[in-house]
Structures are given as C-alpha cells and as structure tokens.
C-alpha positions as CSV (number, residue, x, y, z in Angstrom):
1,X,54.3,118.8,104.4
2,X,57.1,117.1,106.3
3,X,60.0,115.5,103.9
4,X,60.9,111.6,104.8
5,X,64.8,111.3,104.7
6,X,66.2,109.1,102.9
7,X,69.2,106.4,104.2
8,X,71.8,108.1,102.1
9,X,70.6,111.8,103.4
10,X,71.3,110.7,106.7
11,X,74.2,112.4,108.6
12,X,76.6,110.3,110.2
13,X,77.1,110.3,113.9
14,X,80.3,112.3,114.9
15,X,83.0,110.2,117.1
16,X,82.8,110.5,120.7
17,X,86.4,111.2,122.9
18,X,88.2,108.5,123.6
19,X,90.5,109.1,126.7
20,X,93.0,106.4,128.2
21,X,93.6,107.0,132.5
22,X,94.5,105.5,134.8
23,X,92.0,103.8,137.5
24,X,92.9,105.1,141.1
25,X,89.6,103.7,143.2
26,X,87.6,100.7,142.6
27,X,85.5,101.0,146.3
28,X,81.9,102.2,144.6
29,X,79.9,99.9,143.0
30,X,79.5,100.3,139.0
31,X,81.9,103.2,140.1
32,X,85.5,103.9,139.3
33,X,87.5,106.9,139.8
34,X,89.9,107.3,136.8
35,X,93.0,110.0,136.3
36,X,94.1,111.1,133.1
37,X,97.3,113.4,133.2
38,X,98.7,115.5,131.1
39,X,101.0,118.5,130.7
40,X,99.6,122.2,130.3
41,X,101.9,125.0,129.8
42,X,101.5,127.8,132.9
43,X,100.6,130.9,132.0
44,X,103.1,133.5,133.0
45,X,106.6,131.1,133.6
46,X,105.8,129.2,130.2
47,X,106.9,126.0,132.0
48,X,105.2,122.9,131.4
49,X,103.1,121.7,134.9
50,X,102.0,118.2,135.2
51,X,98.0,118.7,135.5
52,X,95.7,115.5,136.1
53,X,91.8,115.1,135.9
54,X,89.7,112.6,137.7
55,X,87.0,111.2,135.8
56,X,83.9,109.2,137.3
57,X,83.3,106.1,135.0
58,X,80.5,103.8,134.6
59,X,81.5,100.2,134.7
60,X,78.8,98.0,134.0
61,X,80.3,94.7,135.1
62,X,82.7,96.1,137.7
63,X,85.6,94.2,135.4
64,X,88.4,97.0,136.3
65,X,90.0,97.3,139.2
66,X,92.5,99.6,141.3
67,X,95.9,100.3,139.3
68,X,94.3,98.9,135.4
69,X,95.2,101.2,132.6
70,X,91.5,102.0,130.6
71,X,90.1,104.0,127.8
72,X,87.1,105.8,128.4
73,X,84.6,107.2,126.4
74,X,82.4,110.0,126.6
75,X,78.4,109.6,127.2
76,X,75.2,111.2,128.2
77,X,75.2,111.7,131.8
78,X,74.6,108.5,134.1
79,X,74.3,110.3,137.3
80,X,75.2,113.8,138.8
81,X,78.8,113.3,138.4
82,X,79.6,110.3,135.7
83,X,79.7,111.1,132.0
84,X,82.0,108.9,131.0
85,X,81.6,104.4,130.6
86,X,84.6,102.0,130.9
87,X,85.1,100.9,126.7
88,X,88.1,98.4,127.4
89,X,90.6,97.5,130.1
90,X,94.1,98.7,128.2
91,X,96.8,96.7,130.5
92,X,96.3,95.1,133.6
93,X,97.5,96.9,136.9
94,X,99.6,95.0,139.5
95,X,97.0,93.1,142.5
96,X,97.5,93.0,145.8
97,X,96.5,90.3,147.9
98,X,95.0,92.3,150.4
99,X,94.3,89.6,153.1
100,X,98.0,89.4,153.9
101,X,98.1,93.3,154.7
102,X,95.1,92.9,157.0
103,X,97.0,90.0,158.7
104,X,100.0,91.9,159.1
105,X,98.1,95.0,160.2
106,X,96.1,93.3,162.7
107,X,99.3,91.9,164.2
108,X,101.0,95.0,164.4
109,X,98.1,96.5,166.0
110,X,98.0,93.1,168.9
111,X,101.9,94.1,169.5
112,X,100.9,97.8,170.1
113,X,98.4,96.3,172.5
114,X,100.4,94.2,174.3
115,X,103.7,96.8,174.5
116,X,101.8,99.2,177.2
117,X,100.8,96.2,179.2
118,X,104.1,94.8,179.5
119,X,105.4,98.0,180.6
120,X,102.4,98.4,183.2
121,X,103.8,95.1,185.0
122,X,107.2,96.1,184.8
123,X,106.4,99.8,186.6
124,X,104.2,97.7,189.3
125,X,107.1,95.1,189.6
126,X,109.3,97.8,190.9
C-alpha cells in the first residue's frame, strides 16, 4: 500500500541560484543576452584572470534593456539555449536615443557620397 504524506513530512524546495549580470543585447524578442564576470585563478601562473559568462535569459515582458544591471535565476530549460528568467531589473543602465545616431550616421554617409562626386567635377574641370 502506498503511504499519503502528510503537510509536515513534506520536504522543502531547495533555493534556486540567484546570479546578478549584466545585460549586453536586448535585439531578440523575450531574449536577452546577459554577462556575469568574475575572477578565476589560472592554473599554472596562480594569477587571478578576469573570466565572464553569457547567459541567455527569458524575459517575459521584454522590461530590460541593453546596459540594465539584473539578477537572474535559474530554471528548467525554455528553449535549446535559455535556462535562466529575468527575476528583477537591479539598476537601470544609461539609454541612448538612438534616432539621433541614425541621423548623424546617415549624414555622414550623404557627405561620403557627395566627396567622390565633387572630386569627379573637379578632375573633368581640368
């Protein structure tokens, strides 16, 4: 015969890892790439080399963004590659308005258009 547990006989669910990083790409939907670094101690100089990981982490509501500070938390797999989900956004990262690089870029393109021109007319000037 099979015993019924009781509530008190239950075990308790051990605490998954908790692991703050650093969000480096945002471009993937429900996506985000996050590094944690850390120092590991090399094998034969004994010297302590900066080492880094990059996570894949499932963010439900796509609420983190390139450059935020998060803690991450361990979980069954989501897809081939993510086992971890986004638990909260630590500190804010620094935004970029990124319409006034694409203006500036698209100028600086124009201007590299236009330079070969000019020099065409000048050469046939001669």
């Amino acid at each position: 015969m099979s015993a019924m547990t009781s509530g008190s006989d239950k075990q308790t669910r051990r605490l998954r890892p908790r692991i703050i990083g650093l969000v480096t790409s945002d471009k993937v939907a429900k996506t985000r790439k996050v590094v944690f670094e850390y120092l590991a101690r090399h094998p034969k100089y004994n010297k302590f080399v900066k080492r880094q990981t990059v996570l894949h982490v499932h963010d439900e509501n796509n609420e983190s963004r390139s450059g935020d500070h998060v803690e991450v938390m361990q979980c069954r797999p989501i897809s081939k590659t993510k086992t971890y989900r986004l638990v909260r956004i630590v500190t804010r990262g620094p935004q970029v308005d990124l319409s006034v690089i694409k203006t500036e870029a698209s100028r600086m393109f124009e201007k590299k258009k236009e330079q070969p021109a000019q020099a065409a007319a000048s050469v046939a000037g001669n």
